[in-house]
C-alpha positions in Angstrom: 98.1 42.0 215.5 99.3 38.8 216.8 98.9 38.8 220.9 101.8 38.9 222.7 103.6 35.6 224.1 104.0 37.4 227.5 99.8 37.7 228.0 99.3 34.5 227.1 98.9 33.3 230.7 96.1 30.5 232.0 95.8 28.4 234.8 97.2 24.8 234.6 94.4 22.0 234.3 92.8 21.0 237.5 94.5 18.2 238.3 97.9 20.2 238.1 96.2 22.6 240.2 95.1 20.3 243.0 98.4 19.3 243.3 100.5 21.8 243.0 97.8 23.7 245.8 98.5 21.0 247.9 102.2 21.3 248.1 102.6 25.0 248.5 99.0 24.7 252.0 101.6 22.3 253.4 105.2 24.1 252.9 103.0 27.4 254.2 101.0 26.1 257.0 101.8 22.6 258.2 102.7 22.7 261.9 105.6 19.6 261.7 106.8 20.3 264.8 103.4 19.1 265.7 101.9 16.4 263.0 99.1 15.0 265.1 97.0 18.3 265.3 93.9 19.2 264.4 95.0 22.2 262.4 97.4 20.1 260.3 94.3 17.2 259.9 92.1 19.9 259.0 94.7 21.8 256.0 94.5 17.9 254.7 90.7 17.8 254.8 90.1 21.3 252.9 91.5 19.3 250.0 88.9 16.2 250.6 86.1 17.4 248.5 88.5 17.7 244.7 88.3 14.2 243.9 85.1 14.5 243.8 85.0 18.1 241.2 87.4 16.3 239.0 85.5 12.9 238.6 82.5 15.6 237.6 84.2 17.2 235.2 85.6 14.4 233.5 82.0 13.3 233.3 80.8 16.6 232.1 83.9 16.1 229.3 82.6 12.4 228.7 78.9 13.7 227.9 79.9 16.6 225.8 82.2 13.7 223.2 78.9 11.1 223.2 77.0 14.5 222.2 78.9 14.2 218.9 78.9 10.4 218.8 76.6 7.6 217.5 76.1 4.2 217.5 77.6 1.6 220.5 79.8 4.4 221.2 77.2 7.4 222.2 75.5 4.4 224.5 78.8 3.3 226.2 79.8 7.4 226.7 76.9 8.3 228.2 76.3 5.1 230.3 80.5 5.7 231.7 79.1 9.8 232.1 76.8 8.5 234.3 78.3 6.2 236.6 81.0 8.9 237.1 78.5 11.8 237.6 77.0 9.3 240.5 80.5 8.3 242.0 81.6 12.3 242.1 78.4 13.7 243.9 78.5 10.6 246.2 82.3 11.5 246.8 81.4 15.4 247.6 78.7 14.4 249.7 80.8 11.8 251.8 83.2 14.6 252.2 81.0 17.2 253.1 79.6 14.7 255.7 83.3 14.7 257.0 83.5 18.6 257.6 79.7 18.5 259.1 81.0 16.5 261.6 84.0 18.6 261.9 81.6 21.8 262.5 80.0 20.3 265.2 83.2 18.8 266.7 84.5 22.3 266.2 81.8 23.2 269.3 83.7 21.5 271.8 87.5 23.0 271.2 87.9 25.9 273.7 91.4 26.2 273.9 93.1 26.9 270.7 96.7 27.7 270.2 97.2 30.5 267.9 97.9 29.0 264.4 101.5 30.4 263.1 102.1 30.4 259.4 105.7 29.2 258.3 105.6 32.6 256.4 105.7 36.1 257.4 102.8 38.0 257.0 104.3 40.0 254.4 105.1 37.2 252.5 101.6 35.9 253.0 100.4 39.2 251.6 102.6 39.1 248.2 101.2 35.4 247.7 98.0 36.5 248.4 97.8 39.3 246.2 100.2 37.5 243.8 97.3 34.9 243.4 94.1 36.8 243.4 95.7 39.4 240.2 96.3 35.6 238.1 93.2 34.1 239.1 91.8 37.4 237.6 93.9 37.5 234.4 92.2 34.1 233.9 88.8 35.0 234.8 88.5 38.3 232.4 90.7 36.9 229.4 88.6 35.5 226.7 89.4 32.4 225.7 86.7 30.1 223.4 86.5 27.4 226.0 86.0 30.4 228.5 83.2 31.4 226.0 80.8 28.8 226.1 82.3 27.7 230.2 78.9 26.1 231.3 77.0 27.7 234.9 77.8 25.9 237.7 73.8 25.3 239.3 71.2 28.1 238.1 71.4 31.0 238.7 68.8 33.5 240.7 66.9 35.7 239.2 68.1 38.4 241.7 71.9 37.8 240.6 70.8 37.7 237.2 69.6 41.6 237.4 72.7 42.7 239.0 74.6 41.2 236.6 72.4 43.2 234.2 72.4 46.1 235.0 76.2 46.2 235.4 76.2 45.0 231.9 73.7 47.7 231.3 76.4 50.4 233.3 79.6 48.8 230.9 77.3 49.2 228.1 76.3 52.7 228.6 79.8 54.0 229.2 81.3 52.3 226.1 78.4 54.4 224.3 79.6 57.5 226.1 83.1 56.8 225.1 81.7 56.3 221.5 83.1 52.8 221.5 81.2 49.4 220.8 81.5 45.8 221.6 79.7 42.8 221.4 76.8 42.3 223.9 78.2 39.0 224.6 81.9 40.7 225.0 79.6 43.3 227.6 77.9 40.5 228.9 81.0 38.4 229.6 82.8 41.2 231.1 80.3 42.1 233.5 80.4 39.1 235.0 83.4 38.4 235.4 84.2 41.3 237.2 80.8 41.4 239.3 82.5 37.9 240.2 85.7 38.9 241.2 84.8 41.8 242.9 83.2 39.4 245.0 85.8 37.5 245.9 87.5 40.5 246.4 85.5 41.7 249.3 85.6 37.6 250.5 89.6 38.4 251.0 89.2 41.6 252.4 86.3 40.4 255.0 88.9 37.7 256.3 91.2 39.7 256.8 89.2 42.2 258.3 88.1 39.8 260.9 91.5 38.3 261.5 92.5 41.7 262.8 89.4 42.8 264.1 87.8 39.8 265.9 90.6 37.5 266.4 93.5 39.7 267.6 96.1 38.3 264.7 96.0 40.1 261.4 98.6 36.8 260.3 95.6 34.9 260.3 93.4 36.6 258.4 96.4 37.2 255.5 96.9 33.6 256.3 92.9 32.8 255.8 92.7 35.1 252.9 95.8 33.1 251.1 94.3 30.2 251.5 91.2 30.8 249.9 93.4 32.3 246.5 95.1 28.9 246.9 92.7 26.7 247.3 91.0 24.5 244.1 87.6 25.4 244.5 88.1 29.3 244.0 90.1 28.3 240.9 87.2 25.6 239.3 84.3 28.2 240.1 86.6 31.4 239.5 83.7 33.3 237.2 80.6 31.6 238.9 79.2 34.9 240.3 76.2 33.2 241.7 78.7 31.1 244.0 80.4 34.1 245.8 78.0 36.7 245.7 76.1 35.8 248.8 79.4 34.8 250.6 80.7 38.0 250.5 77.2 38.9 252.2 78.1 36.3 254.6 81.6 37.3 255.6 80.7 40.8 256.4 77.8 40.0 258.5 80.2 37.7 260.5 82.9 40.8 260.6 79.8 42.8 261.8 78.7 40.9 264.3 79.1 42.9 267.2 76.0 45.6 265.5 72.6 43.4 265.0 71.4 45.5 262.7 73.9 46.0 260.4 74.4 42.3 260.3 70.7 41.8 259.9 70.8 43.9 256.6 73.8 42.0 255.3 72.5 38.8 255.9 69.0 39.3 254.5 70.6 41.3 251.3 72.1 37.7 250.9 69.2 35.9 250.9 66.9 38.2 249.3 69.1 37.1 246.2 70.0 33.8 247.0 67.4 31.4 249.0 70.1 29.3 251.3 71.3 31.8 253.5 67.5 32.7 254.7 68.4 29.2 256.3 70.5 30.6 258.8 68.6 33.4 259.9 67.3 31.2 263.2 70.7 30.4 264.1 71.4 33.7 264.0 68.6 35.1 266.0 69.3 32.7 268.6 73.2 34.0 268.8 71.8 37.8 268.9 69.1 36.3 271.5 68.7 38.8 274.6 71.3 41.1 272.8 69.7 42.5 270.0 67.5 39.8 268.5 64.8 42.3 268.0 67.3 44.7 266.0 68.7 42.1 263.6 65.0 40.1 262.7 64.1 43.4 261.5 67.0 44.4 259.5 66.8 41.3 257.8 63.3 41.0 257.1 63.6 44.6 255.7 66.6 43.7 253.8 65.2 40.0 252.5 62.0 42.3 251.9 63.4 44.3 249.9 65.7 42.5 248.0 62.4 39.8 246.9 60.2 42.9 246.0 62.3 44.4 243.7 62.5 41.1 242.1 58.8 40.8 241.6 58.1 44.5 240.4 61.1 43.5 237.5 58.8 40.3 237.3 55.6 41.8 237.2 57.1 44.4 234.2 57.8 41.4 232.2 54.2 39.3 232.7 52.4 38.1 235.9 54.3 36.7 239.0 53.0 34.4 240.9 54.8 31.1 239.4 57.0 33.2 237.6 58.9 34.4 241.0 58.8 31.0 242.3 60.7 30.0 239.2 62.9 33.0 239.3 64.2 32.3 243.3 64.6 28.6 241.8 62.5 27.5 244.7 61.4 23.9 243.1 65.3 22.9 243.5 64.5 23.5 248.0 61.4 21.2 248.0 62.4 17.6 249.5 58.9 16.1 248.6 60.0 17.0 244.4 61.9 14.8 242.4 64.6 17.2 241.3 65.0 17.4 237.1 68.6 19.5 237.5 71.8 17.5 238.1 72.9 15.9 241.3 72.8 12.5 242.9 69.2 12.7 243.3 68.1 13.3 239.8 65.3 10.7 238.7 65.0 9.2 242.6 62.3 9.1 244.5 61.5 12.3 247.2 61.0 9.4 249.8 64.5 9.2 249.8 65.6 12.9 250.0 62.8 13.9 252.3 64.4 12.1 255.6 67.6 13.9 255.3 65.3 17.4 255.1 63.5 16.4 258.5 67.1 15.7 260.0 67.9 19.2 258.9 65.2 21.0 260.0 66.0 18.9 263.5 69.6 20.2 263.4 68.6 23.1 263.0 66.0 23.6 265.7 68.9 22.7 267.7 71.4 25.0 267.1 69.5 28.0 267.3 68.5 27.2 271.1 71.7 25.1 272.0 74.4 26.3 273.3 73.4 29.6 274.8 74.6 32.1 275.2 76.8 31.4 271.7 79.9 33.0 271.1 81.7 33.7 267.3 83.4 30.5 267.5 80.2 28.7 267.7 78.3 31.1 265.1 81.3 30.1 262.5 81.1 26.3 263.3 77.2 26.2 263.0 76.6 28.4 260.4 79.4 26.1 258.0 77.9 23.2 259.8 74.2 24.3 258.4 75.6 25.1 255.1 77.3 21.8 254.4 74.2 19.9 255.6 72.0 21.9 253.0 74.4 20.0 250.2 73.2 16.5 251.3 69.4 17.3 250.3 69.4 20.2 247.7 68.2 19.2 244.1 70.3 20.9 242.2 74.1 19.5 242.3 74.4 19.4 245.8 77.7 18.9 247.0 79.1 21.8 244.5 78.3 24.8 246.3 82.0 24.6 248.3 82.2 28.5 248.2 78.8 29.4 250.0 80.4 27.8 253.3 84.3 28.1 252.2 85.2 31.2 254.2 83.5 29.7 257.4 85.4 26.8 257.0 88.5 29.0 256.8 87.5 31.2 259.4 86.8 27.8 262.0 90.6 26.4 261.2 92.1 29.6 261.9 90.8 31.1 264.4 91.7 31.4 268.4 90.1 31.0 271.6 87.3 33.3 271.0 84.9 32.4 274.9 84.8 35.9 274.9 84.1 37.0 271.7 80.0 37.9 272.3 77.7 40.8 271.1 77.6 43.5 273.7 74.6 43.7 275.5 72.1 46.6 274.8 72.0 49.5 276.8 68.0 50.6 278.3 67.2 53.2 276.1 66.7 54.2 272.4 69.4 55.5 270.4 68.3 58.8 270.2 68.5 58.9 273.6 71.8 57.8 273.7 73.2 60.0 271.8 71.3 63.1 273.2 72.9 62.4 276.2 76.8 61.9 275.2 76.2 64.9 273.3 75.0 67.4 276.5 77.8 65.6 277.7 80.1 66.7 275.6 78.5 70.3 276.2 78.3 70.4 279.4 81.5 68.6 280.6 81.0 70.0 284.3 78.6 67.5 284.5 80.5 64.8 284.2 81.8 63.3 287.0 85.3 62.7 286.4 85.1 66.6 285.7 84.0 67.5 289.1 86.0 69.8 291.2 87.2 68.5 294.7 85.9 69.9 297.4 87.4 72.5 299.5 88.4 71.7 302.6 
């Protein structure tokens, strides 16, 4: 049976994309009652970074055509795939160095005017949800060039067994159902919707914290829009591995006011995925004096975990020790390597990369003691400033990780004045005791003193 005309639905290319992205962030969020801004500048500047994916992916198209050439012709391809694969990482990286210096700068606004949308936040909701159900008839419908879409960076071991055993799960129940498929059909399907369930909770976490944390439910339906509309959700729409420990990462934000439940989120995340074990001082420093203790924990327990369960899958299949190295990709986070995977720095010398690591590890000394105490505005613009500095030295295609740090980025435009937004201080006592004592309160209400009866006189 022929498919119907009305399914046959796909994103435009992604120049068309780009473009047409652009027009509809401007009609929807452009202030032009105020064009000098900062919020208009930075709605310009989340569109900085494409030039650089689409000079990529023409050289990833360029490579693929000398694959089936010969002669002058396969030398001339490959020699224009390389000059383009050079000019596109050094264009992400130039505009990642942009929005580092953004973060930082983002440190010294204190008074922000509350961003209004030039939609309702109905409207922003149907375009939201408009977007997010055709980015996902795109992801699950297989198409050959869907087939054989390359991964975006490798992929963790960690991701790689969730991803298994969903396609274990899919696989089971079609067996139940006494129906069969492919397991590359299973396999493709799996990941897709692993991926989009991701983003999914991405969109729901910003929203969350635009009505939680920031007071203005408008701007997290406005944050959450943005990221359906933006290019780089579209280009890395199925890479699983890309969103997976965002979604980590936005909840932990939204649950910053409980260390621990933050600390589990965030060491889930990088129990599967090394970079965001990068942040944990950064965080400790911001839960400093107010349940530091709580959240190192939680995270260590959660990181913990997460790594152990990859070394017992390991150790079924043959000995660990280099193997789980391997598996966490660790090679592609050592400076003093030359990196073999794509980026800018394939085939240069670690003397050059290795400075850039020190400068990191400098930064990031600093942020975790300076400022303090830190509010959420400065944990947003620090953590995306951390993130974006990873890109300059990581060895494997640095520069294309745009989702890891997307959402903070989002999240830093958006949001308000947010001085007072701290976690509460911790009360003396355990939390046993704590609750022992509001529940013989709640007994005994006579003991309470605003149920005390007034004296006679």
């Amino acid at each position: 049976m022929e498919p119907s005309v009305f399914l046959d639905f796909r994103l435009p290319n992604a120049a068309t994309w780009c473009y047409f992205s652009l027009l509809l962030t401007v009609a929807l969020f452009f202030q032009f009652n105020r064009l000098l801004s900062i919020r208009n500048l930075d709605l310009l500047m989340l569109f900085f970074l494409v030039p650089g994916f689409l000079v990529i992916q023409e050289a990833t198209a360029l490579n693929q055509t000398a694959a089936q050439s010969v002669g002058d012709e396969f030398v001339r391809l490959k020699a224009r795939a390389q000059r383009e694969l050079l000019l596109g990482y050094g264009w992400l990286l130039v505009g990642s160095l942009c929005w580092f210096l953004r973060a930082v700068f983002d440190l010294t606004l204190v008074r922000r005017p509350a961003m209004s949308a030039n939609l309702n936040t109905a409207g922003l909701s149907w375009l939201g949800i408009a977007l997010f159900i055709c980015l996902t008839a795109v992801a699950v419908r297989r198409t050959p060039d869907q087939a054989v879409q390359e991964t975006v960076g490798r992929r963790p071991v960690p991701i790689e067994q969730v991803q298994e055993t969903a396609t274990a799960v899919v696989q089971q129940a079609q067996t139940t159902n006494g129906q069969h498929a492919s397991p590359a059909a299973v396999r493709f399907w799996a990941e897709r919707g692993l991926a989009m369930l991701c983003h999914a909770a991405v969109l729901t976490g910003l929203v969350m914290i635009g009505w939680r944390h920031f007071g203005d439910v408008t701007a997290g339906v406005g944050a959450a829009a943005l990221y359906t509309l933006l290019p780089y959700t579209a280009y890395n729409i199925g890479q699983v591995h890309h969103v997976w420990p965002a979604a980590f990462l936005v909840w932990a934000v939204f649950c910053y006011r409980r260390p621990t439940v933050a600390g589990w989120l965030l060491g889930l995340a990088a129990g599967t995925s090394v970079f965001p074990a990068l942040l944990f001082p950064l965080w400790f420093g911001f839960f400093n004096g107010r349940g530091a203790g709580r959240f190192g924990v939680a995270f260590l327990l959660a990181a913990g975990a997460s790594v152990g369960v990859t070394a017992v899958v390991l150790w079924i299949d043959g000995p660990t020790g280099q193997n789980l190295v391997t598996a966490l990709h660790l090679t592609d986070w050592k400076p003093w390597t030359v990196p073999a995977t794509e980026s800018i720095w394939k085939g240069t010398h670690w003397a050059y990369r290795l400075p850039l690591f020190v400068l990191f590890v400098g930064f990031l000394v600093g942020v975790t003691v300076w400022p303090n105490p830190k509010n959420l505005s400065h944990l947003l613009a620090q953590s995306a400033a951390v993130l974006v500095a990873i890109q300059f030295w990581h060895g494997d295609r640095g520069g294309l990780y745009v989702l890891w740090y997307l959402p903070l980025l989002l999240l830093m435009v958006f949001r308000p004045n947010l001085t007072a937004a701290e976690p509460p201080p911790i009360v003396p006592g355990s939390a046993l005791v704590r609750l022992a004592g509001a529940a013989w309160r709640r007994v005994r209400p006579g003991t309470h003193p605003t149920h005390s009866k007034p004296l006679a006189v």
